[in-house]
N, C-alpha and C positions, 0 to 999 in steps of 0.2 A: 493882674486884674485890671478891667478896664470898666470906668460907673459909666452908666448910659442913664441921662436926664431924659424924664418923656418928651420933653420940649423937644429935645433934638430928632426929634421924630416927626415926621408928616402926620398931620391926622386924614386918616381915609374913612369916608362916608362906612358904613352898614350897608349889606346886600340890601337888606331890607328898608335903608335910609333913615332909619330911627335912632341911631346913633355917631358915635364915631369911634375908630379906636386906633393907636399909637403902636403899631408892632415890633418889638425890641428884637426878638431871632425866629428865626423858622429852619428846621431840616428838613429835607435839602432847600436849600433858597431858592430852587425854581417849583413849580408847581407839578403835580400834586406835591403836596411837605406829608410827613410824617407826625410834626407838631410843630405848632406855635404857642409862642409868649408872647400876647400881648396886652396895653392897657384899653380898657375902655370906658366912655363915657357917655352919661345918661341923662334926663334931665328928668324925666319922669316913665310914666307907663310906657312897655317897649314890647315889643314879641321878638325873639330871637329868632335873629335867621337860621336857616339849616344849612351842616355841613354833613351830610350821609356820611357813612364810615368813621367819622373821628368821634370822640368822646370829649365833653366838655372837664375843666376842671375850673372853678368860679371861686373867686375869695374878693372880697368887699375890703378895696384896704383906704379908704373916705368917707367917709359923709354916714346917713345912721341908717345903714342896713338896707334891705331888699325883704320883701313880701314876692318870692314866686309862688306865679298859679299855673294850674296844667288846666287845660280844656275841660276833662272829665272832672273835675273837683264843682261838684256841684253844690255843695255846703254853703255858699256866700249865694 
């Protein structure tokens, strides 16, 4: 087993420059991947970039949660 600190990770910008995030692994390590693990950071309201073909998987493990909104949610 090997612990990987997020520190020890480069932070790279967001496509969309709204954030940044800390990537721990990706298969295959060249591009296209199959999947990634990475961490990311927020400070406020963000739109997520798009990655066509992959499916997100999102878990909040700081600070007090997330309010996502879709486009069509016209309720607020």
């Amino acid at each position: 087993m090997k612990i990987i600190s997020p520190n020890q990770q480069r932070p790279v910008a967001w496509k969309n420059g709204n954030g940044i995030t800390r990537e721990i692994a990706q298969f295959p390590a060249s591009q296209p991947y199959n999947w990634r693990l990475s961490i990311a950071e927020m400070d406020g309201r963000a739109e997520f970039s798009t990655f066509p073909g992959l499916r997100r998987v999102l878990t909040v493990i700081a600070g007090q949660g997330m309010v996502l909104e879709h486009p069509l949610d016209r309720s607020k």
